[in-house]
N, C-alpha and C positions, 0 to 999 in steps of 0.2 A: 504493500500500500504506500502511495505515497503521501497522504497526510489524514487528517483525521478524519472520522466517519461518521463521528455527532451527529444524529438528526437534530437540524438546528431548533425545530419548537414542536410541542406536542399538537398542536391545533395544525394539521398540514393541510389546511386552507386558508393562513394565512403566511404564506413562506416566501423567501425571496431567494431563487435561484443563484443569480451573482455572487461571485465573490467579490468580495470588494478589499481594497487595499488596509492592511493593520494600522489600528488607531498608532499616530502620533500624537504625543504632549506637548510636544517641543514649540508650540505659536504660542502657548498659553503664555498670557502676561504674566509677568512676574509679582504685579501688586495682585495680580487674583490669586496668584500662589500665596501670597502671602494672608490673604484675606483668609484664603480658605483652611491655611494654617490654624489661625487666631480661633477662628470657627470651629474647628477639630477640639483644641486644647479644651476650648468650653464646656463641647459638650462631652467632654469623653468621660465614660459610663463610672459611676464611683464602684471602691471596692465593695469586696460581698457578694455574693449569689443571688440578692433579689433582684428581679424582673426590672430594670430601670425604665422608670416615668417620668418622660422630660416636662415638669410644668409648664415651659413654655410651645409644648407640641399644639399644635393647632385643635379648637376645639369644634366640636360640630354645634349647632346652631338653631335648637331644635324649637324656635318658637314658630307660631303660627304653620305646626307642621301638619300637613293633612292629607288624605288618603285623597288617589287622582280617582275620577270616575265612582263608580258606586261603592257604597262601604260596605256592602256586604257581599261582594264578590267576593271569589278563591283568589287568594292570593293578589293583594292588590297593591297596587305602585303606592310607596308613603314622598311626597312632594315635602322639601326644607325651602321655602321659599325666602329666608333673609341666610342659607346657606354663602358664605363666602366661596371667590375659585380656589379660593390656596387650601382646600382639602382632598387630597389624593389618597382616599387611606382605603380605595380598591384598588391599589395598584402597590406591590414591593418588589424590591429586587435582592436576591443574592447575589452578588459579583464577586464570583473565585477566581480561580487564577485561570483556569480551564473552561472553565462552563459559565454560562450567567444563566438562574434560575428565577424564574418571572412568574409571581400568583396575581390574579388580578379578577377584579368582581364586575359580575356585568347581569344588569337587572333581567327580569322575566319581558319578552314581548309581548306573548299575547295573555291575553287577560279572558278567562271565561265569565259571559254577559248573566246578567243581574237576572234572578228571575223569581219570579213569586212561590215558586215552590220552595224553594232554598230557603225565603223569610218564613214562611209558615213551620217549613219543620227546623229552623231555628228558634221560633219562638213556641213550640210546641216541645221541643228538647232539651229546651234552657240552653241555647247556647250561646255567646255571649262575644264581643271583640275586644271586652273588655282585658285582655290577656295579651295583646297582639304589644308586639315590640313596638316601641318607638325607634328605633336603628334601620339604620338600611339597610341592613341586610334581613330584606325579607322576601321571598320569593325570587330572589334570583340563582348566579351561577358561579363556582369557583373556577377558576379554569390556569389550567398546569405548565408554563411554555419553556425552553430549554431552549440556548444560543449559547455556542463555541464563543467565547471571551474575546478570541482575534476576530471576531467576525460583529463584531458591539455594533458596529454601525447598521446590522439588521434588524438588531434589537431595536436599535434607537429606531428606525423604521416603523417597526413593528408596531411601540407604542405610537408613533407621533399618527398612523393613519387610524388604528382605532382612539385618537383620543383620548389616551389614557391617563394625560399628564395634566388635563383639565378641573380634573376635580370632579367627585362625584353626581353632582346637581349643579353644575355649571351650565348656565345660559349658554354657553360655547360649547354645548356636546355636539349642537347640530352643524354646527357654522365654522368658519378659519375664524373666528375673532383669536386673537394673541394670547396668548397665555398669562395669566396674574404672574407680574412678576413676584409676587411672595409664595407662589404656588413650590409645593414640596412632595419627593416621594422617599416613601420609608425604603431604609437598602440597608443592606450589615452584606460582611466580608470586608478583604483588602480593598478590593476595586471599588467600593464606595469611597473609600479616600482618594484613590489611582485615576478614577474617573470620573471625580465632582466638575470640575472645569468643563469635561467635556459633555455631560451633560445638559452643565448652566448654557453654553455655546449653543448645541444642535435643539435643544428644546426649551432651556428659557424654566428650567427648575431647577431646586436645591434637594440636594439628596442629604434627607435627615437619618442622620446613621443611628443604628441601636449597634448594640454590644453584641457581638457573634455566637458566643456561647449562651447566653439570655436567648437566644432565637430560636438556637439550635435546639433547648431544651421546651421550650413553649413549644414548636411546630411539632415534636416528638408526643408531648402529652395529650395535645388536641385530635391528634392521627389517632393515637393507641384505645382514646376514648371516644371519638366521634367514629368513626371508620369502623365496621361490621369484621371485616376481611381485612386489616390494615398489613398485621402481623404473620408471618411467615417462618416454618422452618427447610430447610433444603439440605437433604441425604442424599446421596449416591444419583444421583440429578433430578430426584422426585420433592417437588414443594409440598405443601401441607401447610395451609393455613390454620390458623391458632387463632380462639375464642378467649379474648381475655375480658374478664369482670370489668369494669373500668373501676368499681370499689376495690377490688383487689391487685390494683395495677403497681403501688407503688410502696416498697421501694424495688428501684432495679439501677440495672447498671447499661448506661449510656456510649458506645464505642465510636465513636467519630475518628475513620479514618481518613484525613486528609495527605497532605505529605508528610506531615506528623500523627499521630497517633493521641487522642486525648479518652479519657476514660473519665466519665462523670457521674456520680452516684447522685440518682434521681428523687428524692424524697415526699417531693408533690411539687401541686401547681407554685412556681418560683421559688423553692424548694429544692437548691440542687448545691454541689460541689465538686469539683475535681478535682479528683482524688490519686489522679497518674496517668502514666500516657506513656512515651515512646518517642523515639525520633528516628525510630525503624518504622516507614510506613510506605503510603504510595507514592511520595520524592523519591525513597528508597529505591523503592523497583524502579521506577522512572529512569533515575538517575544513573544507577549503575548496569540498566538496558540498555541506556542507550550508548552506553562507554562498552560495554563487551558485544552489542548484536550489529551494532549504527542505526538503529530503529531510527525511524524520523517522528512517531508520535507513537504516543501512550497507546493507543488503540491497537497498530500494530505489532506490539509488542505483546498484548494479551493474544493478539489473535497466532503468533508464531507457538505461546504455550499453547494449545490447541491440538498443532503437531508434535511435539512434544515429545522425549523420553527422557526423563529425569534420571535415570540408571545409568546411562552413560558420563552423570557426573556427580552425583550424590553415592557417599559410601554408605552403602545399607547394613544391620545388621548382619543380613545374611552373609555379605562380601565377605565380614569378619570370623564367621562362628561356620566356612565352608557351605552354604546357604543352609544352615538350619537354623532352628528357631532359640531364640534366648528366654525359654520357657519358662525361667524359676524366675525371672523377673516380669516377666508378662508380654515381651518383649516376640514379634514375628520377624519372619528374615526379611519381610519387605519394610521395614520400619526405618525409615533415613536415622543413621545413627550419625554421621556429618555431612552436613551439606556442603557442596563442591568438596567434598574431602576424597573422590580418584583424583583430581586434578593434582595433588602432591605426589601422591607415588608414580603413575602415569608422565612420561617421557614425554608429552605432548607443549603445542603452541595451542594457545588460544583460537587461532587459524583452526585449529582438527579437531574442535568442538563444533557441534552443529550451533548455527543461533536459535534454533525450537528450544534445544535441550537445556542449554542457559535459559533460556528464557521462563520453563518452565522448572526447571531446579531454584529459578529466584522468585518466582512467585508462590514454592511452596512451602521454603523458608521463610519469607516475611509472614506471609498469610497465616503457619503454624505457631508462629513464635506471637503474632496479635492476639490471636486463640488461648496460646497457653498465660499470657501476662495480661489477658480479660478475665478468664476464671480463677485466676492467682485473687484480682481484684473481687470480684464478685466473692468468692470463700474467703477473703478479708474482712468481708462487710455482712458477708451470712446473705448472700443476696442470690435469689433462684434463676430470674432472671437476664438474659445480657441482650441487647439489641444492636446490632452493628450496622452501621451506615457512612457514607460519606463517599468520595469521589472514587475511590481507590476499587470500591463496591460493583460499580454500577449496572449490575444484574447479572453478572460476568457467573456463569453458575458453576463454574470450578475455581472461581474463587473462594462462592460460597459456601460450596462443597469441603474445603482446605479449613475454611475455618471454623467450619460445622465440627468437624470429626478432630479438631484437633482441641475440642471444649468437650467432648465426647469424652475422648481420650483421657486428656487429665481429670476429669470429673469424673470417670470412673460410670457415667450414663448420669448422675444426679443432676447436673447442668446441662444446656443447649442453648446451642447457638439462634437467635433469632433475627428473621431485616423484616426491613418496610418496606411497601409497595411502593410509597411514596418518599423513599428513602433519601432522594437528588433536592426534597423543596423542603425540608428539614426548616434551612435558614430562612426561604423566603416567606415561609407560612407564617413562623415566626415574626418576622417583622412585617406584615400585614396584621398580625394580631400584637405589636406594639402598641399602635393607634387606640385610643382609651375607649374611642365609641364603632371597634371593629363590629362585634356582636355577635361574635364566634363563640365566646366564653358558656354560654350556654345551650348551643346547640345540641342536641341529644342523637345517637345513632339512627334513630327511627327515623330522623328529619332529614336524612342526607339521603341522594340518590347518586347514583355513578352512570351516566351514559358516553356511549364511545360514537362518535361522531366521525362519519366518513370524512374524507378531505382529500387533498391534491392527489394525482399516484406518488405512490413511493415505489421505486424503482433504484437495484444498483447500491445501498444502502443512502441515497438521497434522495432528499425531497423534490421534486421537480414544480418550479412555478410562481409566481410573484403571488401576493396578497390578492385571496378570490372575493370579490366582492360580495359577491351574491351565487345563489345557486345556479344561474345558466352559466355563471362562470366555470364553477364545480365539474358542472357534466361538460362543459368545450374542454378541459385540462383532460378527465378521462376519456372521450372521445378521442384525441390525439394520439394518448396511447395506444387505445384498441388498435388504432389504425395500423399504429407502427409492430402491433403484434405483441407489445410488451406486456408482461403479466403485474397485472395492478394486487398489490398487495396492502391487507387490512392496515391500520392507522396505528395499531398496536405491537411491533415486532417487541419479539425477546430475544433471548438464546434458546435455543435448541432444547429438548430436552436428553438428559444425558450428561456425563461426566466424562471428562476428556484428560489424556494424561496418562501414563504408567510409573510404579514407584510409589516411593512413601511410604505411609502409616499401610496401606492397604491398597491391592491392587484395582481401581477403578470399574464397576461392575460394566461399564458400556462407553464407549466415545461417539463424542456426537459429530456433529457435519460443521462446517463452516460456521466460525463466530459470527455472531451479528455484533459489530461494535457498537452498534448504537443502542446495547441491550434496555438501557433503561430511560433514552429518550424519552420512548411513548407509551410507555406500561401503565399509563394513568388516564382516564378518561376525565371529562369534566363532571366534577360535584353541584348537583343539583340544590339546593337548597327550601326544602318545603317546610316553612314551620308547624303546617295545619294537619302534616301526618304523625300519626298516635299509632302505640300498639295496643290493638286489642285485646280490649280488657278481660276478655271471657275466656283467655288460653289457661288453663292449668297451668303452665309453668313454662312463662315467657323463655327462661333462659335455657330450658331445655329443648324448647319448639325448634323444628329444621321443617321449613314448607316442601322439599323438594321429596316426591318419593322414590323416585328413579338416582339411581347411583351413578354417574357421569363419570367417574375414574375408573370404571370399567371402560376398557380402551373401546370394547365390541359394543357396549350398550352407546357408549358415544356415537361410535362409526353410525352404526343404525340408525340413530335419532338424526343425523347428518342427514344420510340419505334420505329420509322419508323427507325431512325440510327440501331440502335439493329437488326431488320428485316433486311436491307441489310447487314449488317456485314458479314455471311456467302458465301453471292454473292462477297463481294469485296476481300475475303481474296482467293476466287478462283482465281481472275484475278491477285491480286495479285503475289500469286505462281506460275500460268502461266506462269506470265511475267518475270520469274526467272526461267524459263526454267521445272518446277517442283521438283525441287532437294531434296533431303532431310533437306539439309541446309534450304532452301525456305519454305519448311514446319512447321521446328522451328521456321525460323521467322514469319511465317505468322499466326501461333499459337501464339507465343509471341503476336507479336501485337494482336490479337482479345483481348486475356486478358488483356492485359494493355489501349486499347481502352476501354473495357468493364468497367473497374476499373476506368477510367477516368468516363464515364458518371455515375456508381455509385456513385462515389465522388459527383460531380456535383446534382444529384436529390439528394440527403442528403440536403448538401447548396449548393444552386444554386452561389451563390457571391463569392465561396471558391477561385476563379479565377480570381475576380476582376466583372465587370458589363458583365453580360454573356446577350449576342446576339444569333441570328442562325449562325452566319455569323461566331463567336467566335468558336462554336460546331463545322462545318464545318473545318475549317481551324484546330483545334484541332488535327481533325480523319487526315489529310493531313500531319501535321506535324508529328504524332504517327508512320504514314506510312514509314515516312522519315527517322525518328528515327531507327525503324528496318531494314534500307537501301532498303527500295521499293522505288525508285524512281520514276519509272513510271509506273501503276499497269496495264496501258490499252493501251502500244504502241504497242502492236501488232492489237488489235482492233481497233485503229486509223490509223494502215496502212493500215488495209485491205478495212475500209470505204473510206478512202481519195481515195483508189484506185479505188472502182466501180463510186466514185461519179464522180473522173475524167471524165471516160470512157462517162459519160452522159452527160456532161457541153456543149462539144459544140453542140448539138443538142437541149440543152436547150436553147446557146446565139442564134443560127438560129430560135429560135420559138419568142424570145425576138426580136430580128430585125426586123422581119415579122410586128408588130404590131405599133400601133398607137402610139404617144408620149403616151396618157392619160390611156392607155389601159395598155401598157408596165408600166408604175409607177403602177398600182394599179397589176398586175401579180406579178414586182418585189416584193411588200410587202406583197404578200399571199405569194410568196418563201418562204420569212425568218419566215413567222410567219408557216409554215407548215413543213420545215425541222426543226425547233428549239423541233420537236415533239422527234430529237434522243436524248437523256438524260442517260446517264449511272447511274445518279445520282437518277434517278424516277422508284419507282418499275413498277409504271403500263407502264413506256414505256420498263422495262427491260423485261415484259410480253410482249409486243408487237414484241420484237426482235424473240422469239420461234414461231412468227405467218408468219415470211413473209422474203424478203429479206430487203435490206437498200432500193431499188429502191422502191421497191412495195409498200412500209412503204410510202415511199415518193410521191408518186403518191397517193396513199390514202387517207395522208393527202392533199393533194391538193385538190382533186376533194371535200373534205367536208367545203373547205373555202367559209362559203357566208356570206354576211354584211346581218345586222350591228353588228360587233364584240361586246366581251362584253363589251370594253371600244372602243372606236372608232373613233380617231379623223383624220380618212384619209384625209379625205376632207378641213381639216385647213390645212394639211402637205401637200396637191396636190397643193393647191392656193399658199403657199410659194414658191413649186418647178415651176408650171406652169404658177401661174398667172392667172388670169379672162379678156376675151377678148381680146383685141389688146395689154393689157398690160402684159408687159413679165418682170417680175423681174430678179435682176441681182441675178449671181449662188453665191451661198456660197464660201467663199475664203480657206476656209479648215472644212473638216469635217473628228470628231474623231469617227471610228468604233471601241465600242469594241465587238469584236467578242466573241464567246462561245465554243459551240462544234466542234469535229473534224468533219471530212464526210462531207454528205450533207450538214448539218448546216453552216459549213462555205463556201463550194464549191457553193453548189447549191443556197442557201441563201446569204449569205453576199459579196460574190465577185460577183454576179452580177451586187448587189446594188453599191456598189464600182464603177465599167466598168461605172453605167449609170452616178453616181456624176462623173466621171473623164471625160466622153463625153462631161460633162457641162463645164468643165474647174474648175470643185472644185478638189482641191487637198486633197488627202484621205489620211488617217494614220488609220491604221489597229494595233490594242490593242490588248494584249492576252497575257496573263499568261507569267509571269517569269518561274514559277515553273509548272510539271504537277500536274493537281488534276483530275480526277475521266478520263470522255473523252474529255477536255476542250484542244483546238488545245493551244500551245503555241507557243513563238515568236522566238525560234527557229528552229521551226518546220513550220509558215508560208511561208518564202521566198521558202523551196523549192514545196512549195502546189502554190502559185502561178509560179512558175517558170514554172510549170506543166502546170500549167492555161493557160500561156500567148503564149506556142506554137500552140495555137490552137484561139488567138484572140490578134490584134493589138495593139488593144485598151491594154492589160493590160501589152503587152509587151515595149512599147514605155514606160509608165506610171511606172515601173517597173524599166525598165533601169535606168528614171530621177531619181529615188529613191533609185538606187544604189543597185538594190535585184537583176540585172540579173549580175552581174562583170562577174563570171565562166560561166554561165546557157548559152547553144546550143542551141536558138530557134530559129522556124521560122514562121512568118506571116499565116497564113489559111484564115482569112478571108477580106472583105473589105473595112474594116473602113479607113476613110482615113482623121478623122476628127484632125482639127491643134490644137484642144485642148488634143489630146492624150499625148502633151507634156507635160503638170504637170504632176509632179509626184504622183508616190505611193510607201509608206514606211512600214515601221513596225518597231513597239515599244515594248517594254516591258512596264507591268504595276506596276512590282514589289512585288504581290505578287504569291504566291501558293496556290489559294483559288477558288472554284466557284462561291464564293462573292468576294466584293472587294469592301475597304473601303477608300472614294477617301481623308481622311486626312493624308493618306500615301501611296504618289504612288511614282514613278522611276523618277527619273530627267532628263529620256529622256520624258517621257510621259507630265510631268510636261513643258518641254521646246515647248515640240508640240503645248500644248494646248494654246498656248501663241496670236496664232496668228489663234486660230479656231474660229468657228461663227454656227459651227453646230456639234453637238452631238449625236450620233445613239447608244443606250444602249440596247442590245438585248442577251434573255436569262434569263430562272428567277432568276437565282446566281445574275446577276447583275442589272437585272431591275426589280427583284419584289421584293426577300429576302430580299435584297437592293437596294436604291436608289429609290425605288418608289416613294417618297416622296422628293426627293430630287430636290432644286431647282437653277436653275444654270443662267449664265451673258448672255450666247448663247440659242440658238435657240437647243432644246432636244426634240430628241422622239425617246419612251422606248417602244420594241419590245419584246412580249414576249409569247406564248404559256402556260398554265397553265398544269403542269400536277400532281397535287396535288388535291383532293378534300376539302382539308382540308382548303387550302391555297385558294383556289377558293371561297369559299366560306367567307371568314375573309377578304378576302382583295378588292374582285370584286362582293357577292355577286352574285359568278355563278358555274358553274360547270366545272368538269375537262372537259381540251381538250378546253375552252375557251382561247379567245384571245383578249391581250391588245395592243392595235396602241396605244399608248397615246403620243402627240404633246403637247409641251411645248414653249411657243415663249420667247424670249429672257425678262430676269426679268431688 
């Protein structure tokens, strides 16, 4: 290689191809050198471990501060209107010697419209806005960017065309107005002192420094406690994410490899000391690579370890003891007993070493010896924990492999080694969260979302293409490529998976293929930020709950899951483009997205972990968000009108067959409905085959007349005795039951609103769940009230029920049938779940949903997105039963043990 490989930012639709010539200092005035001096000495950070808060740091301005547009919207823009421009405190910089690390906040665009259902089951559920932050950060995005240090004038690029340097409520966001000369952005590192001038120069700010170590440890405890997935271990080239408590986080031990080595005992939030370090680190291996190989940059020098044989220059025990083992000390023959130690007895030149084997004999020395003088520290301090991070890191996974097993090693197993995902923004997170009114400090895990957003191709280990404006930009960038043939790859490269290398502690189980240098460029997507999602409160035991039920680290259950998405693909980019009227525009997008979905799940089968702890439920939501990205919103509303409409037509002569019968007869018909309409799936090929055999009726009558017990899972008969009782004894109705619904059409018409009518007969009051967002044909919750509105002119019952619940305000109905029962007065509502997924993952759901379930006692989960993919397993405070039709063979058989077209009744009574 000839020089570094850095992917320059993680967002690769804002990139700029050129290289451009290495900052010079040398015009800089001298009285500005001087100024800038004076400036340093002031503010430089007092002794002591705490968090330094410059009183004179810029304060936010929060009078007359008021929410834009309607206030009871999701998630709504909060307006500072006597805000000053000189607050930047969305935007910080790390500037190392190597890399400049960029976090920066950038609010929510679109805004979901005001609507009178939302008031009424807020003010029917007590729910309140009295709770909502005054800070800006609310409803927006964190986002991760990474620039090569020689390459700063991209940076400075980078910020000056999104306007980063304006200040966060600046009348200047839309427009070139100049920038406030007192305007400031938070930075820590050397290059905040190296590169304040040039700064002030190209954009006309001051870069107000925090303290390096103060960052490093704030961005570490915000990660380890905000972040789901943050924490990692890596053995023999297999990761494993790590669930840690955020109460039970601290104390640990903080390794920060830079060219130095610094080790920091963590004790809480600003709560830290360091406690030792090293001056063996990655200047180390730098330094002395590039004197023994001639490497021209760090990158190629990890990539030479790769090829690697460390044997040919490390004396191992074995060399010593005739290759056997030195067993009474614990000791294997492949054990480096001195590194480069043939090179003294061996007659050789430096010449007649390969440079792999150097390369790799010095990366397993330093990296063992950080290992063994981190857990010297840690068992100093009695400390379980060690996190290791910093440049030396950067996703390199036989790095992290070296320094895994050599904390193994001397810990005897009691200790491990662990990194971050977000390991590279350590500092800059940190000094974004300097700023007093950042508003990260309470952010809770539930509230952060992680999405990976396509962008320019990447190609060659570079990004190709200037700052994309907009998304026709996006799709011209990868149109170019297709042309030229070139394979567009996902946004998220790593390394390989695999350990590379032979020698040492132990012989490497597998070697992988060609380093990706830029391992830890893009391993982070952008954080979403939602404060209005909650976990629901009705799980037995939050911290035990996993939504996914399918095991994805089986390499074959991945492949599978692969292809079946891959196989549909073709089917959904039709409806998609459909649903855009077929335009030509519709077609580039709909092309884009298949590629960049596709390039998503190749990312993915490469390393599966490249995304953090991959699920189905993760895969799913992925292809939904990809869709969104290319502005498909809804891929199947026209297929969901046309269903909703015939199922209409059929309902009330369904509720008249439903009256007709027995209490006991009627409850067991209601749950062959839902389990025989849930047969319509947009999401399932073999029922997308079944749509070319027949109508939606005919489908549905089909599947009815084939319902006969005893289902494959089958717990009717526990769920009839709750609802009916045995004998003379009649138990009392449930006081609220949560439906979340699934599919459009029959599925919810014919299926779940009956069930609904027969709980609200009882005097249980219903809340009807669905989709925030559309995904695949899954009805959502702005689209229910007028499907029931539909409903209720043709039955009392859902109309009265309906009304209590605030769904009929506008809606013209009138009465058809004879129900005349006094419990038709409880109500029926509808929620939102909060996400846009066919799964749904209840440690983040809608704080309407969340406020419902408050006062519920029964739980109806129906549909395999949320009762098989997920939540099968899931076990809750209320009384749950998960309804669901199988229309997978694969999954039929993995999870029930039966075949497609079987079906699960499973009753769950209260934990």
């Amino acid at each position: 290689m000839a020089g570094p490989r850095e992917s320059p930012i993680l967002e690769t639709n804002d990139i700029k191809e050129e290289r451009r010539e290495e900052v010079s200092l040398d015009k800089n005035k001298p009285e500005d050198k001087e100024r800038e001096r004076e400036r340093d000495n002031n503010m430089a950070p007092p002794a002591g471990s705490s968090i330094h808060r410059s009183s004179s740091r810029p304060q936010l301005d929060l009078s007359k501060a008021a929410i834009q547009g309607n206030s009871e919207e999701r998630d709504p823009t909060i307006l500072l209107p006597n805000q000053s421009d000189d607050i930047s405190s969305h935007l910080a910089l790390d500037i190392g010697g190597s890399l400049i690390k960029l976090v920066y906040f950038s609010r929510h665009e679109d805004h979901s419209t005001d609507d009178k259902r939302k008031k009424n089951v807020k003010e029917r559920l007590g729910i309140s806005n009295g709770n909502r932050r005054s800070y800006p950060i609310l409803g927006g995005r964190l986002h991760f960017v990474k620039f090569e240090t020689h390459k700063i004038n991209e940076c400075l690029d980078f910020i000056y065309s999104k306007r980063l340097h304006h200040g966060i409520d600046s009348h200047s966001w839309l427009t070139d107005a100049p920038t406030n000369e007192n305007a400031t952005i938070k930075a820590t590192g050397g290059g905040a002192y190296k590169f304040a001038d040039f700064f002030r120069q190209r954009l006309g700010v001051t870069l107000d420094k925090e303290d390096e170590m103060d960052c490093l440890v704030a961005g570490a405890n915000f990660l380890l406690k905000a972040i789901r997935h943050e924490a990692f271990t890596h053995r023999e080239g297999q990761k494993e994410f790590v669930q840690i408590d955020h109460n039970e986080l601290f104390p640990y031990l903080l390794v920060n490899i830079g060219s130095g080595v610094s080790m920091i005992k963590v004790d809480g939030d600003g709560k830290f000391q360091r406690v030792s370090g090293t001056n063996v680190g990655g200047g180390t291996y730098w330094g002395l690579g590039r004197l023994l190989t001639k490497c021209k940059s760090f990158d190629e020098l990890l990539e030479l370890s790769q090829r690697g044989d460390n044997r040919t220059i490390d004396m191992l025990v074995g060399d010593i003891y005739g290759g056997m083992d030195y067993s009474k000390i614990g000791l294997s023959a492949s054990t480096i007993a001195s590194s480069f130690g043939k090179a003294i007895s061996e007659n050789k030149e430096l010449g007649d070493y390969r440079p792999e084997d150097i390369s790799l004999s010095l990366l397993r020395m330093i990296s063992y010896n950080i290992g063994q003088i981190s857990y010297l520290n840690a068992l100093r301090f009695g400390l379980k924990r060690i996190f290791f991070g910093g440049f030396f890191i950067r996703g390199h996974a036989y790095t992290m492999d070296t320094i895994s097993f050599a904390v193994k090693f001397w810990s005897k197993g009691e200790a491990q080694a662990m990194f971050l995902r977000h390991e590279g923004f350590l500092g800059a997170l940190g000094a974004f969260m300097s700023h007093e009114k950042h508003g990260l400090d309470d952010v809770m895990v539930h509230q952060l979302v992680e999405r990976f957003p396509m962008g320019a191709p990447y190609t060659g280990g570079k990004i190709h293409g200037p700052p994309l404006g907009d998304l026709n930009e996006k799709i011209s960038w990868m149109e170019k490529f297709v042309l030229k043939g070139t394979e567009i790859i996902a946004p998220v490269p790593m390394a390989p998976p695999g350990t590379t290398g032979l020698g040492g502690f132990e012989v490497p189980s597998s070697k992988g293929g060609t380093l990706r240098s830029d391992a830890s460029a893009l391993n982070v997507g952008v954080l979403h930020l939602v404060p209005t999602l909650e976990v629901f409160p009705l799980l037995a035991d939050p911290k035990m709950y996993e939504p996914n039920t399918i095991d994805l680290t089986d390499h074959g259950e991945l492949e599978y899951w692969f292809t079946v998405l891959s196989e549909h693909l073709p089917d959904l980019v039709d409806k998609a483009v459909a649903s855009e009227g077929g335009t030509e525009d519709a077609k580039r997008r709909g092309d884009a997205f298949a590629r960049a979905f596709s390039a998503h799940l190749a990312r993915l089968m490469e390393e599966p972990t490249a995304y953090g702890k991959l699920g189905l439920a993760n895969l799913l939501e992925l292809r939904e968000e990809c869709l969104r990205e290319f502005q498909f919103v809804d891929a199947y509303r026209s297929i969901k009108q046309r269903e909703n409409e015939a199922s209409l037509a059929v309902l009330p002569d369904l509720l008249m067959e439903l009256d007709s019968m027995s209490e006991e007869a009627r409850l067991l018909t209601l749950i062959e409905g839902v389990l025989a309409a849930n047969i319509f799936d947009w999401g399932s090929r073999a029922c997308v085959d079944l749509y070319n055999k027949g109508t939606i009726i005919e489908i549905y009558r089909m599947s009815r007349d084939k319902m006969q017990r005893p289902w494959r899972v089958d717990d009717f008969d526990v769920f009839k005795e709750r609802m009916l009782g045995s004998g003379d004894q009649k138990p009392r109705p449930h006081k609220r039951a949560l439906l979340f619904v699934d599919n459009s059409g029959a599925d919810v018409v014919l299926g779940m609103l009956p069930l609904a009518r027969e709980l609200l007969r009882r005097g249980t009051e219903v809340v009807l769940v669905a989709n925030s967002l559309p995904a695949l044909n899954d009805v959502t919750a702005m689209e229910l009230p007028d499907i029931v509105a539909e409903a209720a002119k043709h039955c009392d019952v859902l109309r009265r029920a309906a009304e209590a619940g605030g769904l009929l305000v506008d809606a013209m109905v009138s009465g058809q049938d004879g129900s005349k029962e006094s419990s038709s007065l409880v109500p029926l509502m509808v929620v939102e779940n909060g996400c846009g997924s066919p799964c749904i993952d209840l440690r983040q759901v809608s704080s309407e949903l969340a406020a419902a379930a408050k006062d519920a006692d029964l739980i109806i989960l129906e549909g395999m997105g949320r009762a098989l993919h997920t939540n099968f397993n899931a076990r809750f405070k209320c009384n749950a039963l998960k309804l669901a039709m199988v229309k997978n063979q694969r999954l039929a058989e993995k999870l029930i043990k039966g075949n497609i077209y079987d079906c699960v009744c499973r009753y769950e009574p209260a934990r």
